[in-house]
KELO-268212 format. One record per residue (C-alpha): residue number from 0; x, y, z. Coordinates in Angstrom, 2 decimals, decimal comma, padded with zeros to 5 digits. Layout:
R/pos/X/Y/Z
R/NUM/X/Y/Z
...
This chain:
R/pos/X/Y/Z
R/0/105,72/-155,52/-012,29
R/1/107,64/-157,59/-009,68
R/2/106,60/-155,48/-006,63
R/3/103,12/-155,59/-008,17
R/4/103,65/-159,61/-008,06
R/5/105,83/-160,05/-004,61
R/6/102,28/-157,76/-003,03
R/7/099,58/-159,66/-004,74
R/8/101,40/-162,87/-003,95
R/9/101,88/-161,87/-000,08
R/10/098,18/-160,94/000,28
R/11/096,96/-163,60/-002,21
R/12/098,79/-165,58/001,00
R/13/096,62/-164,15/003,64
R/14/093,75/-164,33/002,24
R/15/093,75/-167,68/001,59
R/16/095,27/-168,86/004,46
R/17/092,13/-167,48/006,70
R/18/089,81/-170,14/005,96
R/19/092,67/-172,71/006,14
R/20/093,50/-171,55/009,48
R/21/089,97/-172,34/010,60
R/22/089,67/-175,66/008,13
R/23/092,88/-176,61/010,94
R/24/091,96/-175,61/014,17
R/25/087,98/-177,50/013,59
R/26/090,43/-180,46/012,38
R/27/092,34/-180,27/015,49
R/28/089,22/-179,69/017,78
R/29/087,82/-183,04/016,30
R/30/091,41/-184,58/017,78
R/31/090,25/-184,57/021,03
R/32/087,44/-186,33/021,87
R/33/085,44/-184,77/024,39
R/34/086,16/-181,09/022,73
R/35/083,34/-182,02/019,72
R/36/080,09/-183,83/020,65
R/37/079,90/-186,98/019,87
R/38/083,26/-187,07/019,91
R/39/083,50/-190,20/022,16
R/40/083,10/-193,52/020,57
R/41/081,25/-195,80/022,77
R/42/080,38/-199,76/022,17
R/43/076,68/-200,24/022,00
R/44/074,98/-202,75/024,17
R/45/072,54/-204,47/021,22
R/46/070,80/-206,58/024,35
R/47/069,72/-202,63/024,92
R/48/068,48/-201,76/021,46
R/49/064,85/-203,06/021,51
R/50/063,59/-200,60/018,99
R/51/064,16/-202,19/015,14
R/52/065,17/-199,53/012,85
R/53/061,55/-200,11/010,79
R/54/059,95/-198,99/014,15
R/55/062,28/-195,90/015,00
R/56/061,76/-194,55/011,37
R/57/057,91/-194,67/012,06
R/58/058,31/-192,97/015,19
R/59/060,30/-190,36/013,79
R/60/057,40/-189,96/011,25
R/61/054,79/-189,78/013,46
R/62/056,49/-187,32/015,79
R/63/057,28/-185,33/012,44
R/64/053,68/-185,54/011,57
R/65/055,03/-186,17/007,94
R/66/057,00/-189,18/006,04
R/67/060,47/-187,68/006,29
R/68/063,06/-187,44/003,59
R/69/065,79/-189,22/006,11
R/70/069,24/-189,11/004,56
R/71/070,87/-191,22/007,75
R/72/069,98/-193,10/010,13
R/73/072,97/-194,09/013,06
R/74/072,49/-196,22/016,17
R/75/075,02/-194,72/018,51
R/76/075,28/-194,28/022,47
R/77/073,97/-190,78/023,55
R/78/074,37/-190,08/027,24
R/79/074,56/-193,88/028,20
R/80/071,53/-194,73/026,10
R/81/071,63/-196,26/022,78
R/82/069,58/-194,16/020,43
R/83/068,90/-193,81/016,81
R/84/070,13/-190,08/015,24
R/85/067,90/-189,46/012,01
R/86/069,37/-186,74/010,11
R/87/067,96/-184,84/007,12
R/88/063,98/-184,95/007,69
R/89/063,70/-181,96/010,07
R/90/065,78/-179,35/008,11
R/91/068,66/-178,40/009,61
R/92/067,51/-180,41/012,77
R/93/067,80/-183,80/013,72
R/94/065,58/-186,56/015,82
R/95/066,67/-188,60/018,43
R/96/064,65/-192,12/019,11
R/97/065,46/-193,84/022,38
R/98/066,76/-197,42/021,44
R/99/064,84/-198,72/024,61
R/100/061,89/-196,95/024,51
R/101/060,98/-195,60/021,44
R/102/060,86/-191,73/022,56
R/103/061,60/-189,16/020,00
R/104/063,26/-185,86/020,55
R/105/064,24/-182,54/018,16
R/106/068,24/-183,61/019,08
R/107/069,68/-180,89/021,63
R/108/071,83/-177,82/020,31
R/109/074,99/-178,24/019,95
R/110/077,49/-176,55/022,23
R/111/079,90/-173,49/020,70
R/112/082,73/-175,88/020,12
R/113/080,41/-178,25/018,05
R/114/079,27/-175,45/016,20
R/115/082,56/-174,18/015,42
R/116/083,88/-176,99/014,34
R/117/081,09/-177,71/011,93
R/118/080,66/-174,54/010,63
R/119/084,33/-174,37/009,97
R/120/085,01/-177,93/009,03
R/121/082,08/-178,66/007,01
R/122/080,79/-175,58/005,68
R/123/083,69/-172,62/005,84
R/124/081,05/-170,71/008,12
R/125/079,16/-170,25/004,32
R/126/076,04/-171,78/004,85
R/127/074,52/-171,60/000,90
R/128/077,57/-170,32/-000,01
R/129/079,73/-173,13/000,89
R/130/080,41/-174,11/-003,15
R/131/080,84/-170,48/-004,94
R/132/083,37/-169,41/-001,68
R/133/085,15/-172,78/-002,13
R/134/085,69/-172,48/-006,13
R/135/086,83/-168,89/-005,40
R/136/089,17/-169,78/-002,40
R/137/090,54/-172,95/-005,00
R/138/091,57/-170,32/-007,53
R/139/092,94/-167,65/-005,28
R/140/095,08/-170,64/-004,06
R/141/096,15/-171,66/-007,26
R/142/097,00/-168,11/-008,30
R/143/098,79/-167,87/-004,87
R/144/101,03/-171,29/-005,56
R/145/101,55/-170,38/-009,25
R/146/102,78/-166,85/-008,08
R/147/105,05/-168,09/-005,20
R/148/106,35/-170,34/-007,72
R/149/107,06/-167,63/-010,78
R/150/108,50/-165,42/-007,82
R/151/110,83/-168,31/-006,53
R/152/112,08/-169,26/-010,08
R/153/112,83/-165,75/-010,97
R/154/115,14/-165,70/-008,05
R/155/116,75/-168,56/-008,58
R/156/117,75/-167,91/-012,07
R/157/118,97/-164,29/-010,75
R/158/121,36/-166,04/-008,37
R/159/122,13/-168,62/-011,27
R/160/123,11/-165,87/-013,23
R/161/125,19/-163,80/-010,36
R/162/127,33/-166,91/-009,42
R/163/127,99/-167,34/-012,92
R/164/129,14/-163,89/-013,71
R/165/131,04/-164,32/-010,30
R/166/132,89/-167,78/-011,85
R/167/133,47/-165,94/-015,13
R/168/134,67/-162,83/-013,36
R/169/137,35/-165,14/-011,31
């Protein structure tokens, strides 16, 4: 029963420690600024922004062709220009609106370190299968901690018990 524990806790350990590894190295890429886009945090010039956030959602619409179902709205500085990212109304894409001019634009790809890092960070490379893989990877790390644990008081009680019968032997 013990060998049966010391294997399922040693693979119970690799298996969970996969999508930790890549939870970690997404965490780290997000460290560095310039790894992630949108990394950088630039200061906004608001003498720049001319577009009011009223006016960028009903550009956004009208280049949708549809009211869209916006879940955010951020002013932020994209490539020197301050522009308005709506996310949420285009699917899985997002709009950009020129803060100056009022021009909309599907936002660019992202580059392979962007996608990494979301797809690892944010969604354990899941997709619609981000909650049922997290529940499962929860338990399998539970039964992982509660193993290691069982395994590490079992040993300690042997070696309780061997320097006993050592003192009593002396």
């Amino acid at each position: 029963m013990r060998s049966f524990l010391y294997q399922a806790h040693i693979w119970l350990g690799v298996v969970v420690a996969l999508p930790v590894l890549a939870w970690t190295t997404s965490g780290l890429l997000y460290a560095w600024p310039q790894a992630v886009e949108g990394g950088k945090v630039e200061t906004i010039d608001s003498n720049r922004v001319r577009i009011t956030v009223p006016e960028a959602m009903r550009r956004a619409n009208e280049f949708a062709g549809k009211t869209l179902p916006t879940t955010a709205l951020t002013l932020l500085m994209r490539d020197g220009r301050p522009a308005y990212q709506a996310i949420g109304g285009m699917g899985a894409d997002s709009l950009l609106i020129d803060a100056e001019t009022g021009a909309v634009i599907k936002t660019p790809p992202p580059g392979a370190l962007t996608r990494y890092f979301r797809q690892a960070h944010f969604y354990y490379f899941a997709g619609s299968w981000q909650v049922p893989l997290l529940v499962l990877l929860s338990l399998l790390a539970s039964l992982s901690a509660l193993s290691g644990i069982y395994l590490n008081v079992k040993l300690w009680r042997r070696k309780k018990v061997k320097r006993l019968n050592t003192f009593i032997e002396a």
